[in-house]
LOKOLTI-84408 format. One record per residue: x, y, z of N, C-alpha, C, O, CB in turn; residue in one letter; residue number from 0. Coordinates in Angstrom, 1 decimal, padded with zeros to 4 digits. Each point is the difference from the previous one (the first is absolute). Glycine has a CB too. Layout:
! LOKOLTI-84408
{{X, Y, Z}, {X, Y, Z}, {X, Y, Z}, {X, Y, Z}, {X, Y, Z}, A, NUM}
...
//
This chain:
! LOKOLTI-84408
{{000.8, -001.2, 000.0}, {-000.8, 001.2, 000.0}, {000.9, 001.2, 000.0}, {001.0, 000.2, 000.7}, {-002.9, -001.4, 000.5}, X, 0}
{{001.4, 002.1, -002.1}, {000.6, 001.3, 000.1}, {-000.2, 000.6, 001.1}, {-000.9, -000.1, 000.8}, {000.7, 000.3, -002.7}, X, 1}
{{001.7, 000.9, 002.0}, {000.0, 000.6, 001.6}, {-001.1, 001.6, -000.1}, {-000.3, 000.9, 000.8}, {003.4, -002.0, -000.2}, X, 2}
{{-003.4, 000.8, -002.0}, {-000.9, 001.6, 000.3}, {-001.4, -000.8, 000.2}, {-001.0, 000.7, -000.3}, {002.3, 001.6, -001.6}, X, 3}
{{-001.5, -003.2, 002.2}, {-001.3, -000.6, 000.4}, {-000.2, -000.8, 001.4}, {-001.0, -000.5, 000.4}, {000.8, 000.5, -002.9}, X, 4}
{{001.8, 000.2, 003.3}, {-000.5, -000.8, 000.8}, {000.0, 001.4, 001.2}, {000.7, 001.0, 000.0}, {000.2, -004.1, -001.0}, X, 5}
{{-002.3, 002.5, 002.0}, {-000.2, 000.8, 000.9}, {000.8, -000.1, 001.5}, {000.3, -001.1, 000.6}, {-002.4, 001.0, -001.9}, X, 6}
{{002.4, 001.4, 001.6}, {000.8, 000.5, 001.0}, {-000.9, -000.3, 001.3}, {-001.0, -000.7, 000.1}, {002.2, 002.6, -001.7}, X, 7}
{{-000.5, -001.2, 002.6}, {-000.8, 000.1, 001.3}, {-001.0, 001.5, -000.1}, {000.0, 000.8, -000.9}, {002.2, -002.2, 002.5}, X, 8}
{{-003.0, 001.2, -000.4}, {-001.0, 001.1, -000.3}, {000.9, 001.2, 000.5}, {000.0, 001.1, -000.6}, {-002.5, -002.4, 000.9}, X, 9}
{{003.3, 001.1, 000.6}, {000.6, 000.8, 000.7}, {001.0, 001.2, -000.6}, {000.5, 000.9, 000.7}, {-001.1, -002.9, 000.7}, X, 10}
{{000.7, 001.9, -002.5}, {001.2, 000.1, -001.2}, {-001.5, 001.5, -000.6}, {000.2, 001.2, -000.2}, {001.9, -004.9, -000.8}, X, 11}
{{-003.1, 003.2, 000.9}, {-000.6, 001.4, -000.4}, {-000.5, 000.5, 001.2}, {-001.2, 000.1, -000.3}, {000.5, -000.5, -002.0}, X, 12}
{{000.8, 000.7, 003.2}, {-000.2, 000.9, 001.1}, {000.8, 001.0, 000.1}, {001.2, -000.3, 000.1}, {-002.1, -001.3, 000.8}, X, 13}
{{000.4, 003.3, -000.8}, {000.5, 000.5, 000.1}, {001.6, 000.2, 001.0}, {000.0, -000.6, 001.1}, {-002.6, 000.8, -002.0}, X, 14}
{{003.4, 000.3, 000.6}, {000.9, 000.2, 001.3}, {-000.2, 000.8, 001.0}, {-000.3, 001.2, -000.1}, {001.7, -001.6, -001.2}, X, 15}
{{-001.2, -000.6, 002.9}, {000.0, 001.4, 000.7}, {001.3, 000.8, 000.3}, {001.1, -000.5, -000.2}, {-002.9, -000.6, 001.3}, X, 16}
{{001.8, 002.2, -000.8}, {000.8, 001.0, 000.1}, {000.0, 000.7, 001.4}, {-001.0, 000.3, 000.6}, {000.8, -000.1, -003.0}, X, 17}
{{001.7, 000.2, 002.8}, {000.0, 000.5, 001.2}, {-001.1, 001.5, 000.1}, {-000.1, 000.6, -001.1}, {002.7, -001.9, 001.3}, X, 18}
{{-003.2, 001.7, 001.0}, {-000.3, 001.3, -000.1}, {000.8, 000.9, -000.3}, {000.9, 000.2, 000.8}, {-002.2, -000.8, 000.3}, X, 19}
{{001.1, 001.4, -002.3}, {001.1, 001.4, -000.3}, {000.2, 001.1, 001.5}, {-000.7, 000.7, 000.7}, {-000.3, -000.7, -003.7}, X, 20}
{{001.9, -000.2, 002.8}, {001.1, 000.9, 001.4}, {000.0, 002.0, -001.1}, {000.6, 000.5, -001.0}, {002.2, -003.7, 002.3}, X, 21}
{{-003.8, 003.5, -000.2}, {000.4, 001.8, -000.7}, {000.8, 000.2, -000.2}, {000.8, -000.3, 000.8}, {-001.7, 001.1, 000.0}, X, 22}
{{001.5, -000.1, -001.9}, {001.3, 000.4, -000.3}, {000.5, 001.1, 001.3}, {-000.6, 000.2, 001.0}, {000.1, -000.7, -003.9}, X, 23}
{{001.7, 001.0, 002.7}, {000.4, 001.3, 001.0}, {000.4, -000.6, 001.7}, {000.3, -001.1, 000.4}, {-002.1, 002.8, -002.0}, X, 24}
{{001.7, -000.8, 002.0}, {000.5, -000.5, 002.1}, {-001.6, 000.1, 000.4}, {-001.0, 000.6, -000.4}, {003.9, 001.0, 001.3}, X, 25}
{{-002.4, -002.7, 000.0}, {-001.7, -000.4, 000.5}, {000.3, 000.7, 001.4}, {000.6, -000.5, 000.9}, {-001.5, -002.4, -002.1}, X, 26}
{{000.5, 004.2, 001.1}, {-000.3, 001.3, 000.8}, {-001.4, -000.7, 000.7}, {-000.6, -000.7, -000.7}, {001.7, 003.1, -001.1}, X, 27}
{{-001.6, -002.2, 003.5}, {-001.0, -000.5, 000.7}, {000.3, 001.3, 001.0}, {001.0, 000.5, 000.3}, {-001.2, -003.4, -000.7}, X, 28}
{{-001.1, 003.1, 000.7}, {-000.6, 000.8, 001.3}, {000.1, -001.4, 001.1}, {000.5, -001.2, -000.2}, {-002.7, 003.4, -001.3}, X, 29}
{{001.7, -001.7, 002.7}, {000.3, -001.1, 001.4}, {-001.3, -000.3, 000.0}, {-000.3, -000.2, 001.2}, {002.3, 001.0, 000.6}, X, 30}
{{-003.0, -000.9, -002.5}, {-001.0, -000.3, -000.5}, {-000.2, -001.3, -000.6}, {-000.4, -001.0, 000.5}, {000.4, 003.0, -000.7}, X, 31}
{{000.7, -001.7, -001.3}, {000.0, -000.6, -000.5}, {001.4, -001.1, -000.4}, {000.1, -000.7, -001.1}, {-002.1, 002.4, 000.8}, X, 32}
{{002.8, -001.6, 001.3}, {000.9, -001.2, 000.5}, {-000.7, -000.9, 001.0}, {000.0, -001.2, 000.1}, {002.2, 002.6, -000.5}, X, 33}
{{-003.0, -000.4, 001.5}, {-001.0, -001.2, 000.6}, {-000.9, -001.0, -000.9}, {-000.3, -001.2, 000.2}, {000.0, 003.1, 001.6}, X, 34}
{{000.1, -001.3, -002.6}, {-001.5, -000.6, -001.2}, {001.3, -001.3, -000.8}, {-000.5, -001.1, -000.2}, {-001.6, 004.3, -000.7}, X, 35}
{{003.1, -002.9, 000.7}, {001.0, -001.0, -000.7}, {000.1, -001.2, 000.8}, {-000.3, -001.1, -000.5}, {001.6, 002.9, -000.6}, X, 36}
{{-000.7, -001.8, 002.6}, {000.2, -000.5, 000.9}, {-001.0, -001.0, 000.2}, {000.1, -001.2, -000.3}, {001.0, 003.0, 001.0}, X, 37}
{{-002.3, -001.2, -000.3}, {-001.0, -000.8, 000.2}, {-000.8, -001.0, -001.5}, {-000.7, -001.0, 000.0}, {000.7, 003.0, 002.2}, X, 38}
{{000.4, -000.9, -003.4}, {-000.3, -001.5, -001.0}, {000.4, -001.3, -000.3}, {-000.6, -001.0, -000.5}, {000.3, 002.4, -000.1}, X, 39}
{{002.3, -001.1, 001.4}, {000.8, -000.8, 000.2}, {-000.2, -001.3, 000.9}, {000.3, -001.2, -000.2}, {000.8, 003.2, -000.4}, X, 40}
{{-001.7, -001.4, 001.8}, {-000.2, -000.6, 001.0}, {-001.7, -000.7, -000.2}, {-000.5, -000.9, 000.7}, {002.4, 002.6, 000.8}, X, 41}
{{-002.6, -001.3, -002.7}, {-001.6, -000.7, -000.2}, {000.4, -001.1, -000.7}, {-000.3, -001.2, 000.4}, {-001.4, 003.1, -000.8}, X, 42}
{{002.8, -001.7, -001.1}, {000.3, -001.3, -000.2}, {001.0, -001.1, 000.3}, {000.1, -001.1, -000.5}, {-001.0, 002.2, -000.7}, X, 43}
{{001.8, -000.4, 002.3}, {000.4, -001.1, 000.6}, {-000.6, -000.8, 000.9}, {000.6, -001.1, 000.4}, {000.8, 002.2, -000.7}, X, 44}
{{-002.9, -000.7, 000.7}, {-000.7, -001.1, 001.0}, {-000.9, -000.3, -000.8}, {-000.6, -001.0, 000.3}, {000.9, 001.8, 002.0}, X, 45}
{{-000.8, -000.1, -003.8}, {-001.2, -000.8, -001.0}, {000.9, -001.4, -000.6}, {-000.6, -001.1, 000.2}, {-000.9, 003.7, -001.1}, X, 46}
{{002.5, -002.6, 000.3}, {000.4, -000.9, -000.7}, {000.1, -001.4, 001.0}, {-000.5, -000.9, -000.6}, {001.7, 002.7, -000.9}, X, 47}
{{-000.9, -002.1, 002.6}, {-000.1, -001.4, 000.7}, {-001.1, -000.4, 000.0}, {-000.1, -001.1, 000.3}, {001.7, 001.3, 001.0}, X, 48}
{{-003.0, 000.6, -001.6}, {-000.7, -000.4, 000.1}, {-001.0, -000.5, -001.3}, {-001.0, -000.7, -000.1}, {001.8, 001.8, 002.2}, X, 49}
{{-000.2, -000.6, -002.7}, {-000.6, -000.1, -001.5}, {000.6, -001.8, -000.5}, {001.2, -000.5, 000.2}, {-000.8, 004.0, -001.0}, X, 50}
{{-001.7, -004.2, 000.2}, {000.5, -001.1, 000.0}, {-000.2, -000.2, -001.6}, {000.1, -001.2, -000.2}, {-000.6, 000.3, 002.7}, X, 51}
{{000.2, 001.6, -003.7}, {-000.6, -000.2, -000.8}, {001.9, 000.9, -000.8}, {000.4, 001.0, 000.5}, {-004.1, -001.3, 000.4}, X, 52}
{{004.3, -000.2, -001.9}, {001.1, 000.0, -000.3}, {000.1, 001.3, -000.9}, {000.9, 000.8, 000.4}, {-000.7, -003.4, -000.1}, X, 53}
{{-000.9, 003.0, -001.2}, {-001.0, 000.9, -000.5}, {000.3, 001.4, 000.4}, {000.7, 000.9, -000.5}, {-002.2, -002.8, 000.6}, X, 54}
{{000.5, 001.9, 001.0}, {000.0, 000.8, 001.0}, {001.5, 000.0, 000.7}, {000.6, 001.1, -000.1}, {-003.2, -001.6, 000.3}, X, 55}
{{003.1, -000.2, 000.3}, {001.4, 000.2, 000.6}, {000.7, 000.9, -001.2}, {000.1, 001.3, 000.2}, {000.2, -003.8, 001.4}, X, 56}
{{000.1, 002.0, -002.6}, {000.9, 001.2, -000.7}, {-000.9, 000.8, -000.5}, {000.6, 000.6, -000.9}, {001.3, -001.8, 000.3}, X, 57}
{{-003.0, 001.7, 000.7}, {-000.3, 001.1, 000.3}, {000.7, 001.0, 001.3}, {000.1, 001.3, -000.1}, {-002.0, -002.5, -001.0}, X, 58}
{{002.1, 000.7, 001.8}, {000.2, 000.7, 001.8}, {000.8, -000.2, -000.5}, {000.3, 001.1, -000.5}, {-001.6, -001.3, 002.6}, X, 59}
{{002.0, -000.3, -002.3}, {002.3, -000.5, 000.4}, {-000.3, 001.3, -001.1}, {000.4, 001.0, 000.7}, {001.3, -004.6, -000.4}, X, 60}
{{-002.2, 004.0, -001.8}, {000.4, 001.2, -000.2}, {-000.1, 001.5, 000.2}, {000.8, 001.0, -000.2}, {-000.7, -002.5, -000.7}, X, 61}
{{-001.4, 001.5, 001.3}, {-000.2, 001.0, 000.9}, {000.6, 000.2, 000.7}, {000.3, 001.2, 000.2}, {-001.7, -001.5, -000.3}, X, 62}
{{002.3, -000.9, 001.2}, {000.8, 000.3, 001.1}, {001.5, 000.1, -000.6}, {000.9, 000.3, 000.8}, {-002.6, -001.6, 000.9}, X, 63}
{{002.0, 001.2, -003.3}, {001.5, 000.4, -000.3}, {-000.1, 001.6, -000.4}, {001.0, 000.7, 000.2}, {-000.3, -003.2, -001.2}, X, 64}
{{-002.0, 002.9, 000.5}, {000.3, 001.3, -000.2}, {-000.2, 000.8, 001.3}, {000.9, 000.8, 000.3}, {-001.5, -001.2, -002.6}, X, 65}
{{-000.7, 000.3, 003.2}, {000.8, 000.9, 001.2}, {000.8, 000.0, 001.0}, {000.2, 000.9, 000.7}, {-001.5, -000.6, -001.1}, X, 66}
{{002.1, -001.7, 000.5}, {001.2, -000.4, 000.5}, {001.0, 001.3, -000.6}, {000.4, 000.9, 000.8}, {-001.0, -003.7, -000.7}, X, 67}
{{000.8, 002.8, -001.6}, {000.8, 000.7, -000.3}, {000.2, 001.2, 000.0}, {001.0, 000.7, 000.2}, {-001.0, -002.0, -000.9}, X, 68}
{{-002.0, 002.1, 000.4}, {-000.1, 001.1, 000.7}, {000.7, 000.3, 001.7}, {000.7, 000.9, 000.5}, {-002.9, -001.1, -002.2}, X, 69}
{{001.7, -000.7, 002.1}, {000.4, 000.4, 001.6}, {001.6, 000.4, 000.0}, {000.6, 001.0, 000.6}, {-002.5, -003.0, 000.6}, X, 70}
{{002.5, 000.8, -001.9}, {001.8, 000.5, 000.0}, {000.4, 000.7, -000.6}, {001.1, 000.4, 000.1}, {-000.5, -001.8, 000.2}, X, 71}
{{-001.5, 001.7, -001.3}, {000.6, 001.5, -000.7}, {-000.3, 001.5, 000.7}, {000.8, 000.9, -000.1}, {-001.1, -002.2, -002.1}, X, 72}
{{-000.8, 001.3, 002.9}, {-001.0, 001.2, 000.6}, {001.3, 001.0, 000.5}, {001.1, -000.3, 000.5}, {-003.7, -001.4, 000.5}, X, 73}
{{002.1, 002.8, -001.4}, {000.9, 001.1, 000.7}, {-000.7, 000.9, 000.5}, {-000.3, 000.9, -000.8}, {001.9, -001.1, -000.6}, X, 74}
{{-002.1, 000.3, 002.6}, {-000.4, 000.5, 000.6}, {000.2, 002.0, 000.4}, {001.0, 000.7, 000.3}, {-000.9, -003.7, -000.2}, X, 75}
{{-001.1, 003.3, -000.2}, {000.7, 002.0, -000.8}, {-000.3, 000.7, 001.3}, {-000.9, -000.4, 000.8}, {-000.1, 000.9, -003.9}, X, 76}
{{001.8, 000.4, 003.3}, {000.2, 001.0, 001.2}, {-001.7, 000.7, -000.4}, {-000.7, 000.1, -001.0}, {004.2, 000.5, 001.3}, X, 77}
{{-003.7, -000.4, 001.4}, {-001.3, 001.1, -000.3}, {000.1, 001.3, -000.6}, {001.0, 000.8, 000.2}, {-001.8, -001.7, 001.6}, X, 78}
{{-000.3, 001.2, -002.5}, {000.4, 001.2, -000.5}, {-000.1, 000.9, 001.0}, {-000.6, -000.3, 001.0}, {000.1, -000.3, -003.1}, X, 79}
{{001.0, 002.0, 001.9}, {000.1, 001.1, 000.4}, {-001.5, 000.9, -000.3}, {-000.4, 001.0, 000.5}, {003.2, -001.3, -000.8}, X, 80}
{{-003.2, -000.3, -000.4}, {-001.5, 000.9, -000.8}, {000.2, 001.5, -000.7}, {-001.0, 000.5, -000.4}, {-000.5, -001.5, 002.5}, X, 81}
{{002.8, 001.9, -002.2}, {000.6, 000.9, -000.4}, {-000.3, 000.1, -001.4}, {-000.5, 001.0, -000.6}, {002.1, -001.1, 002.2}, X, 82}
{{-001.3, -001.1, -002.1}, {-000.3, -000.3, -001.9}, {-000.7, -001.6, 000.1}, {-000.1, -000.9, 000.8}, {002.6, 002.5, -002.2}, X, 83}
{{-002.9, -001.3, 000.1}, {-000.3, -001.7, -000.4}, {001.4, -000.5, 000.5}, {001.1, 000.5, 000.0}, {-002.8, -000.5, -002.4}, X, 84}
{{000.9, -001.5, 003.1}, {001.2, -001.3, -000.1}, {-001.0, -001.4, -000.1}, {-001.2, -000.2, -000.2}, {003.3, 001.5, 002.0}, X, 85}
{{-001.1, -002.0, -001.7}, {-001.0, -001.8, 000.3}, {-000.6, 000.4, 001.1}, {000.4, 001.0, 000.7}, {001.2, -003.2, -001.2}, X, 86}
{{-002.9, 001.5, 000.6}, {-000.4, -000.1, 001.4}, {-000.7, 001.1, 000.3}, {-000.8, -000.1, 000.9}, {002.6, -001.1, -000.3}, X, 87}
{{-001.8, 002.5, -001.4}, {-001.2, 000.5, 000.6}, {-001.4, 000.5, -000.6}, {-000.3, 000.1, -001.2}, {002.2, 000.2, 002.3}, X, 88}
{{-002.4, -000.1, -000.1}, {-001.1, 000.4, -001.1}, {-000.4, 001.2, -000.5}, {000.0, 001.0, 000.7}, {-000.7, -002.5, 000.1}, X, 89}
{{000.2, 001.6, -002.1}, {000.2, 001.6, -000.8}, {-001.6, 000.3, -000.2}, {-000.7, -001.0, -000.2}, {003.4, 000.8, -001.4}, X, 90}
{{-003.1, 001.2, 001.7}, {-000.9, 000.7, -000.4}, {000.1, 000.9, -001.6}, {000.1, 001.2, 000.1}, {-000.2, -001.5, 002.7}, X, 91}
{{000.0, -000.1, -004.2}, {000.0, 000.2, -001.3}, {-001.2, 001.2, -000.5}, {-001.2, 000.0, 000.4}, {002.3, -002.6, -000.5}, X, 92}
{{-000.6, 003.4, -000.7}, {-001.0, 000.2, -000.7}, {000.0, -000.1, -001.6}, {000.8, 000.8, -000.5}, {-001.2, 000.5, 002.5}, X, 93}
{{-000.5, -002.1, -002.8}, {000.1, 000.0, -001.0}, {-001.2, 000.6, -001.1}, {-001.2, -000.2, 000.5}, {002.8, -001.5, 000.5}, X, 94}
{{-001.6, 002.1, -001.8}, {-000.9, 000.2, -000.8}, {-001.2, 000.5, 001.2}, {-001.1, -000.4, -000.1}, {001.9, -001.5, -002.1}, X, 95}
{{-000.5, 002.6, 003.1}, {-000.9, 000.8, 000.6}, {-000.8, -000.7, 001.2}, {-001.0, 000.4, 000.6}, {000.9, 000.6, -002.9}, X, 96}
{{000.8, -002.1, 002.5}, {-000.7, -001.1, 000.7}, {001.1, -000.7, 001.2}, {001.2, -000.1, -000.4}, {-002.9, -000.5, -002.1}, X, 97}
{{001.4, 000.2, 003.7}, {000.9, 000.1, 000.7}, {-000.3, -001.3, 000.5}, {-001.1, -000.3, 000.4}, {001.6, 002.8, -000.3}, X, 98}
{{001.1, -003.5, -000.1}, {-000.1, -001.5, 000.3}, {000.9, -000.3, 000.9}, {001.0, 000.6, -000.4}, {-001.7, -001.1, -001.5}, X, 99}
{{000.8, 000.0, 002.8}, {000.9, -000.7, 001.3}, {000.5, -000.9, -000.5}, {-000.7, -000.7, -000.7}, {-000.5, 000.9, 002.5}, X, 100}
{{002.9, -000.6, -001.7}, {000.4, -001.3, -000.2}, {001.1, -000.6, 001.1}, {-000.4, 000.6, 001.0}, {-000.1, -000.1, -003.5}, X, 101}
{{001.2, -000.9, 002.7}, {000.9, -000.9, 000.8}, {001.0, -000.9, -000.6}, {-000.3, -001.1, -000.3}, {-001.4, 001.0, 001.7}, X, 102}
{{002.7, 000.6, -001.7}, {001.2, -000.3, -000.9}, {001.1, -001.1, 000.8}, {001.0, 000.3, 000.6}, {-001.2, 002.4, -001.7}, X, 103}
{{-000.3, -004.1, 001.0}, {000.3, -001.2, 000.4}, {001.2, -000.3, -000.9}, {000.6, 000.7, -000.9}, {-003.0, -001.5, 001.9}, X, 104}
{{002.5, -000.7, -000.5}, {001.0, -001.4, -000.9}, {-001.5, -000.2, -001.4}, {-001.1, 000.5, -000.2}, {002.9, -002.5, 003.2}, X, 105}
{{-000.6, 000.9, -003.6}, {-001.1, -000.4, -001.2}, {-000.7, -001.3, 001.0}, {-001.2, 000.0, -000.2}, {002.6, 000.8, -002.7}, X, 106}
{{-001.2, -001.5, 003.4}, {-001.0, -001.0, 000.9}, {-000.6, 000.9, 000.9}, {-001.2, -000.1, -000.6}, {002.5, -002.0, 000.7}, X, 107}
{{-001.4, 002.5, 000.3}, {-000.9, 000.9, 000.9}, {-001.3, 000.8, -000.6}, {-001.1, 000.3, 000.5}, {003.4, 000.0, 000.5}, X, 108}
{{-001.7, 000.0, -002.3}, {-001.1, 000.8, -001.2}, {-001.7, -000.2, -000.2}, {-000.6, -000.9, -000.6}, {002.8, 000.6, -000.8}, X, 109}
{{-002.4, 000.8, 001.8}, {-001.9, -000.3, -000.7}, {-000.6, 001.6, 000.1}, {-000.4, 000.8, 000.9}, {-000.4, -003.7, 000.4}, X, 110}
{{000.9, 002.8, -003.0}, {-000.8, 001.2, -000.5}, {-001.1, 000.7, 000.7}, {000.0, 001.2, 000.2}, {000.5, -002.2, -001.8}, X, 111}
{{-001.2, 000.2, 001.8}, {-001.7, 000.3, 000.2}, {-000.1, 000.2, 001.2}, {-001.1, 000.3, 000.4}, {000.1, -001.6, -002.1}, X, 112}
{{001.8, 001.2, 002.4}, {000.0, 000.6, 001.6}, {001.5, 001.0, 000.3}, {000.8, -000.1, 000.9}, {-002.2, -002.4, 000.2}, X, 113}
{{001.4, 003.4, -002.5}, {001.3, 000.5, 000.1}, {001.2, 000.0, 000.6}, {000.6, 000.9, 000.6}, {-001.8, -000.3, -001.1}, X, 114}
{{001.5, -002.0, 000.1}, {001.3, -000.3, 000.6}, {000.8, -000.2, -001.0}, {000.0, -001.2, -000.3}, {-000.7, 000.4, 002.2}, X, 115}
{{001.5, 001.6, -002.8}, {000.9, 000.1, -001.3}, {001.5, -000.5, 000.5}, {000.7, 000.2, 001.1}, {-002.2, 002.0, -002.4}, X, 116}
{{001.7, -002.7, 000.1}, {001.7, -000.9, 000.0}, {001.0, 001.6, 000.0}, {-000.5, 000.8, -000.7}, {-000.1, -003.7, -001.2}, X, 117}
{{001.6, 003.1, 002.4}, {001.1, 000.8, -000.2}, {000.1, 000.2, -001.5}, {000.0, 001.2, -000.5}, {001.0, -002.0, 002.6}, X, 118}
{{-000.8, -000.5, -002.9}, {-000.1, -000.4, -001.4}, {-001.0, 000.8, -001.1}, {000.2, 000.0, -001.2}, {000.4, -002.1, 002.3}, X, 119}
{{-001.7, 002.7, -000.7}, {-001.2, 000.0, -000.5}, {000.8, 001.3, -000.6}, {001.0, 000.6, 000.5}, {-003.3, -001.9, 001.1}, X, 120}
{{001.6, 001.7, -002.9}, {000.1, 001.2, -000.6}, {-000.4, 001.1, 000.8}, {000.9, 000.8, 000.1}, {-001.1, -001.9, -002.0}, X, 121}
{{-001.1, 001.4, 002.5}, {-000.1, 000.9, 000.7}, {000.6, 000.2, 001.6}, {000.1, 001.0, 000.6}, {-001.9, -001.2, -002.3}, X, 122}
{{002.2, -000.9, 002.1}, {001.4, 000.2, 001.1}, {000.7, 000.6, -000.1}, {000.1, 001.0, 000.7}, {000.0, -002.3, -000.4}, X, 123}
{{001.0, 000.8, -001.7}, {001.0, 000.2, -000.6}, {-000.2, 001.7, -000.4}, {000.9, 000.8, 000.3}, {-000.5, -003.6, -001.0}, X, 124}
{{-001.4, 003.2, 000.2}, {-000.1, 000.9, -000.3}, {-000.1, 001.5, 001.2}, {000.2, 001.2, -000.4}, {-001.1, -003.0, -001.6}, X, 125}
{{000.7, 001.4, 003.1}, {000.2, 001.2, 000.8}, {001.1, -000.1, 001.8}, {000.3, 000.8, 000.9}, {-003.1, -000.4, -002.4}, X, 126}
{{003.1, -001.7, 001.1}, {001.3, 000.0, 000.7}, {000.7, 001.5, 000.3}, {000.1, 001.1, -000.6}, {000.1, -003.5, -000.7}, X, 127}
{{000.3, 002.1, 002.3}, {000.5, 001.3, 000.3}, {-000.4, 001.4, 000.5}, {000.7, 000.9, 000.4}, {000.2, -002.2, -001.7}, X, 128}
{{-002.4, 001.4, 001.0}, {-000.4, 001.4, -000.5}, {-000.5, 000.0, 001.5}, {-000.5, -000.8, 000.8}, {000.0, 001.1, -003.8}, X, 129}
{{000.6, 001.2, 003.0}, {-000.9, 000.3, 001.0}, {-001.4, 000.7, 000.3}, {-000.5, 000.4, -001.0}, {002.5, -000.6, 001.4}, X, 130}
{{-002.6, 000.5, 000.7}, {-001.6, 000.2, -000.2}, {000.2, 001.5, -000.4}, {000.8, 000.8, 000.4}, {-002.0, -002.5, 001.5}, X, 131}
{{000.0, 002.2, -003.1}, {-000.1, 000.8, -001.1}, {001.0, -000.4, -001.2}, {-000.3, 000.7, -001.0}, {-000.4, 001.2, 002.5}, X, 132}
{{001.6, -002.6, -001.8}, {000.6, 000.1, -000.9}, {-001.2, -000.6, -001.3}, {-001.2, -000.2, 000.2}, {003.7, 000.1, 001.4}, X, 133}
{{-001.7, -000.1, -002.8}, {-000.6, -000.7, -000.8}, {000.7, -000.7, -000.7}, {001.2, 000.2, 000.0}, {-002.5, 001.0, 000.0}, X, 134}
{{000.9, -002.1, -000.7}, {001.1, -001.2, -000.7}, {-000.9, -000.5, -001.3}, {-001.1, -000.3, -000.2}, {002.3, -000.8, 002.8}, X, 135}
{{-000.1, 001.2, -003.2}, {-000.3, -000.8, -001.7}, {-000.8, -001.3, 000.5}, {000.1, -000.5, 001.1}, {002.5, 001.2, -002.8}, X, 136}
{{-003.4, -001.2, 000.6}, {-000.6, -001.1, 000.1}, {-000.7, -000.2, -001.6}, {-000.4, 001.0, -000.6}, {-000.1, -000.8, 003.5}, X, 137}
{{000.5, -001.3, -003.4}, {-000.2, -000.6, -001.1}, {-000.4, 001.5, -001.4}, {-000.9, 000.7, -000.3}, {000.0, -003.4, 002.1}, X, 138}
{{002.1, 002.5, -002.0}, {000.8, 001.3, -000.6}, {-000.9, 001.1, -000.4}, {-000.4, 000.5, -001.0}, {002.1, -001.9, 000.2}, X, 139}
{{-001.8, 001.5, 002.3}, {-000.9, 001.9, 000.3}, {000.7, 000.3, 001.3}, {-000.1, -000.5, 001.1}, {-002.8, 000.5, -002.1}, X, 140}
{{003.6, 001.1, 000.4}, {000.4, 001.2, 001.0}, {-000.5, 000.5, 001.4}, {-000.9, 000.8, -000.1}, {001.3, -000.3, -001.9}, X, 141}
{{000.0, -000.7, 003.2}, {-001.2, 000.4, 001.1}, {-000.7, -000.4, -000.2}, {-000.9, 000.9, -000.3}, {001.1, 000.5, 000.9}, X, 142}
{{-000.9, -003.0, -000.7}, {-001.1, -000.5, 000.3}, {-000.6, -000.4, 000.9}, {-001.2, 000.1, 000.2}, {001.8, -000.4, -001.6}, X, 143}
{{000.8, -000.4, 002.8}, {-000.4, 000.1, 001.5}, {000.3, 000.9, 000.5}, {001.2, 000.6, -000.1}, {-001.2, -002.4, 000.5}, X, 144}
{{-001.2, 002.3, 000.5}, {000.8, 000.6, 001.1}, {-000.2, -001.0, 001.3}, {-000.8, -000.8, 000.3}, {000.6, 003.3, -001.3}, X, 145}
{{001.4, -001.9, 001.6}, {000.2, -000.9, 001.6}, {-000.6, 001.2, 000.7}, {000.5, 001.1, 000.2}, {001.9, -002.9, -000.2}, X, 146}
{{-004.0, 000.9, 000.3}, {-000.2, 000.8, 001.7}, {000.2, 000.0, 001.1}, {000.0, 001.0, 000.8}, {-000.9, -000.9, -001.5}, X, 147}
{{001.2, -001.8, 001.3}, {000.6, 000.2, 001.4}, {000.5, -001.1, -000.1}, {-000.5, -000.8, -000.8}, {-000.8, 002.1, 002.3}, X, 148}
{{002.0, -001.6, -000.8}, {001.2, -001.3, 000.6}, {-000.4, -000.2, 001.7}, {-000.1, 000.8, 000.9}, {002.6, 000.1, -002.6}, X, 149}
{{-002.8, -002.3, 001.6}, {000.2, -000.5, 001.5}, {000.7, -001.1, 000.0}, {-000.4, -001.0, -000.5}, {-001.6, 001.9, 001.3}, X, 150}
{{003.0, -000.6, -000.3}, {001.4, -001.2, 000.5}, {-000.8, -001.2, 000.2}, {000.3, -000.9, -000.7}, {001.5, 002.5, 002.3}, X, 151}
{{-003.1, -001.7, -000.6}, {-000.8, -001.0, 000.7}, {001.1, -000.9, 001.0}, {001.0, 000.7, 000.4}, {-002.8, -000.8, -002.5}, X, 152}
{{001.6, -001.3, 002.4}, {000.9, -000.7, 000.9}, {001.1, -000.7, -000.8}, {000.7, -000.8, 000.6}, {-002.5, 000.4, 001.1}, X, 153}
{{002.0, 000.7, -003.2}, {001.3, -000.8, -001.2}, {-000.6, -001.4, 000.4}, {000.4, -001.0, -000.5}, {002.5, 002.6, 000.5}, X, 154}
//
């Protein structure tokens, strides 16, 4: 029998799994959100013994390689001063006339929709540094934010 007819294992067309992608850059963390790493560390080290279904285990064993590595990479950032933007604190924006709160975290730490933005984020990135009244370029318009207040909070 020909080899282009004879059948393989099923296992040979199943997708590959792949490690979870590691954010690019320094894995910058508030004491927040190195607690929040810590403790994912510590959910799948006590979920996996119990997981009996094989499946499911390398599910968890990868879960538990990527925030393992988060945890050893984490760099943990001085509090801010609240003087200018930094990590860690929270800004008060005004854009297009409309005025939004955010909290300038790690990228694990991040969730949009309860304004909590990555350092990474374009609009992070974009007013870094500045301080309250200033204004900062943003998606290429001139003084688009302004910074209205900075609160250090607890970093």
């Amino acid at each position: 029998m020909s080899v282009a007819f004879r059948r393989e294992g099923d296992d040979e067309h199943l997708e590959p799994k792949f490690e979870l992608p590691i954010p690019p850059g320094p894995n910058r963390v508030t004491a927040r959100g190195l607690a929040m790493i810590a403790a994912k560390v510590a959910e799948y080290e006590a979920l996996i013994p119990t997981l009996a279904d094989e499946a499911a285990q390398k599910v968890a064993r990868r879960a538990h390689r990527y925030w393992s590595t988060r945890l050893a990479t984490a760099e943990l950032m001085p509090r801010a001063d609240g003087h200018n933007v930094a990590f860690g604190c929270t800004v008060t924006l005004r854009h297009n006339g409309k005025d939004r709160t955010i909290t300038i975290v790690g990228d694990d730490e991040a969730d949009p929709a309860a304004g909590l933005l990555s350092f990474s984020a374009p609009l992070c990135r974009a007013v870094m540094g500045a301080e309250p009244g200033e204004t900062c370029d943003f998606a290429g318009q001139s003084d688009a934010i302004m910074v209205v207040a900075i609160d250090a909070g607890d970093g």
